[in-house]
C-alpha positions, 0 to 999 in steps of 0.5 A, a space after each residue: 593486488 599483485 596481478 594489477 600491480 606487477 611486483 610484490 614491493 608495488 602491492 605491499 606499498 599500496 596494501 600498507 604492508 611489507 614485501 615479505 608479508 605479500 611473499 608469505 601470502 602467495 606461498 599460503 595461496 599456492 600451497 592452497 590451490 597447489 599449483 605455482 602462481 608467478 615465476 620468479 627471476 631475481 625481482 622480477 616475477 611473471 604471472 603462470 597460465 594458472 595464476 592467469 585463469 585464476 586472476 579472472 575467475 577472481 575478477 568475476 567473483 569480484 565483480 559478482 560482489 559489485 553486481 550484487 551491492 548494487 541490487 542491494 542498493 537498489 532494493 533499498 532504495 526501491 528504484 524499480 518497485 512497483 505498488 498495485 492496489 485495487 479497490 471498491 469505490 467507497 474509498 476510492 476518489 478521496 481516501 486512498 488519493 491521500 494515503 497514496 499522497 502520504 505513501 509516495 512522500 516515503 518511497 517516491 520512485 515506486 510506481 504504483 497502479 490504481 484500480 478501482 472496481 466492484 468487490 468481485 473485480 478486486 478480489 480476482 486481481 487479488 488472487 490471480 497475482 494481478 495487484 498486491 493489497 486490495 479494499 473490499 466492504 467485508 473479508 472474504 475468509 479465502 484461503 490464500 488470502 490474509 483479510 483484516 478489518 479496516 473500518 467498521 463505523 457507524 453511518 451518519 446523516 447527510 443533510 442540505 444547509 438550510 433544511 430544518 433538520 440542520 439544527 438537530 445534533 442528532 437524527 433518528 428514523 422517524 424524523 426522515 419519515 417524510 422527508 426525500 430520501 436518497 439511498 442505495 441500490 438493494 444490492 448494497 448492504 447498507 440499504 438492507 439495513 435501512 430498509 430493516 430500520 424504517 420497518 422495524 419502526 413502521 416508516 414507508 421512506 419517500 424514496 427520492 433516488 436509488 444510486 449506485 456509489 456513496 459519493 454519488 448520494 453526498 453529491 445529490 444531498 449537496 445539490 439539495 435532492 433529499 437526505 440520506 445516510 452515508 459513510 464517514 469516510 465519503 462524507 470526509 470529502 464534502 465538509 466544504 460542501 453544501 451539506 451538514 452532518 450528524 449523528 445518526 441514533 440508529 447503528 447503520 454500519 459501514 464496514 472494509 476489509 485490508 486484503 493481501 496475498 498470503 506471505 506477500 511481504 515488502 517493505 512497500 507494502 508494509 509501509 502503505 498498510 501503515 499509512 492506510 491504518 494510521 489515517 483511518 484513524 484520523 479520518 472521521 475526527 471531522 465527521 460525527 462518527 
């Protein structure tokens, strides 16, 4: 304050203090760093070549400080972070849209990168460093890679409004006997279970279509192509559908699994995990789950 202000009565002033408490401060500062800070002529004193190179480094410092504050800031404010999720289609043109929506109430300047793929696809981006939380249908018990269980529900029964089925509250096996029936592809867990169930229960199902994606068979079932079992989660989007929903007495399961990087922490992160896990819970309260 000395430097800027060019004499110890004009510091004192504006530090609120006295002039020989601002004299007793220099004396302490120059016995510190042994080396004489001004140069004294009555009132008037005149800053050394010394004072002068350590007024600078002390301004460097200072605004070292200043920088630092401001990343500080910035980190929490999050002005410049960014959120990169993958995940496989069974969550992605419904579920994780809204959670995205939810998130970004929070944290509006993250910019976040959506990707969607198979599970292979998600779990390389995942462990070359390419996104930060992914979705994927089972835990992949990976080292490097922290797996928790996302959802683990039961399948339930998709039918067309109109079709006589609609009045049962509950659908078993045998009543798809010789009803079209739209499933997934063999390489889908979901139908090695189904295609388990109709011949532990002697039923050969009139397979009407074999589609890849969950929002593919609600779509058909919509249109009135057949029956099919499909995920709560898909079948969430189509309540407003030409559909009707019900329990299923079998335990088809249909599973997903969280997955980050091992000591991956943020509070982006943290906080879209959150969301995620809160409006999972909420998700199938709609649906007969």
């Amino acid at each position: 304050m000395v430097m800027l202000c060019g004499s110890m009565s004009k510091a004192a002033e504006h530090l609120y203090t006295s002039q020989p408490a601002i004299s007793r401060l220099i004396q302490a500062l120059e016995h510190e760093t042994q080396f004489p800070l001004f140069i004294r002529s009555g009132a008037k004193i005149t800053p050394t070549r010394e004072a002068l190179t350590f007024f600078r480094e002390v301004q460097l410092y200072f605004n070292g400080i200043g920088y630092l504050e401001e990343v500080a800031r910035r980190i929490l404010a999050v002005q410049s972070e960014s959120l990169r999720i993958s995940t496989t289609p069974a969550l992605a043109f419904g579920f994780l849209p809204r959670v995205i929506h939810l998130f970004k109430r929070t944290f509006p300047n993250v910019r976040v990168i959506y990707q969607v793929g198979r599970a292979e696809t998600v779990m390389y981006r995942l462990m070359s460093g390419g996104c930060d939380v992914g979705f994927i249908p089972t835990a992949p018990g990976i080292k490097g890679v922290h797996s928790t269980l996302f959802y683990q529900l039961p399948g339930i029964c998709a039918i067309p409004k109109g079709h006589p089925l609609e009045k049962q509250d509950e659908i078993t096996v045998e009543m798809l006997a010789d009803e079209p029936f739209i499933t997934l592809t063999k390489d889908n867990t979901q139908r090695v279970q189904m295609d388990r169930l109709f011949d532990e229960a002697g039923i050969t199902p009139n397979i009407a279509m074999e589609v890849q994606y969950g929002t593919n068979v609600c779509a058909f079932v919509g249109m009135g192509l057949g029956l099919s079992i499909v995920n709560p989660v898909t079948a969430h989007e189509y309540l407003s559908a030409d559909i009707a929903f019900r329990s299923f007495h079998s335990k088809i399961l249909f599973t997903s699994a969280l997955v980050v990087p091992e000591h991956r922490h943020s509070r982006v992160l943290e906080h879209f995990v959150a969301v995620a896990q809160k409006e999972i819970k909420t998700y199938c309260e709609l649906v007969p789950c």
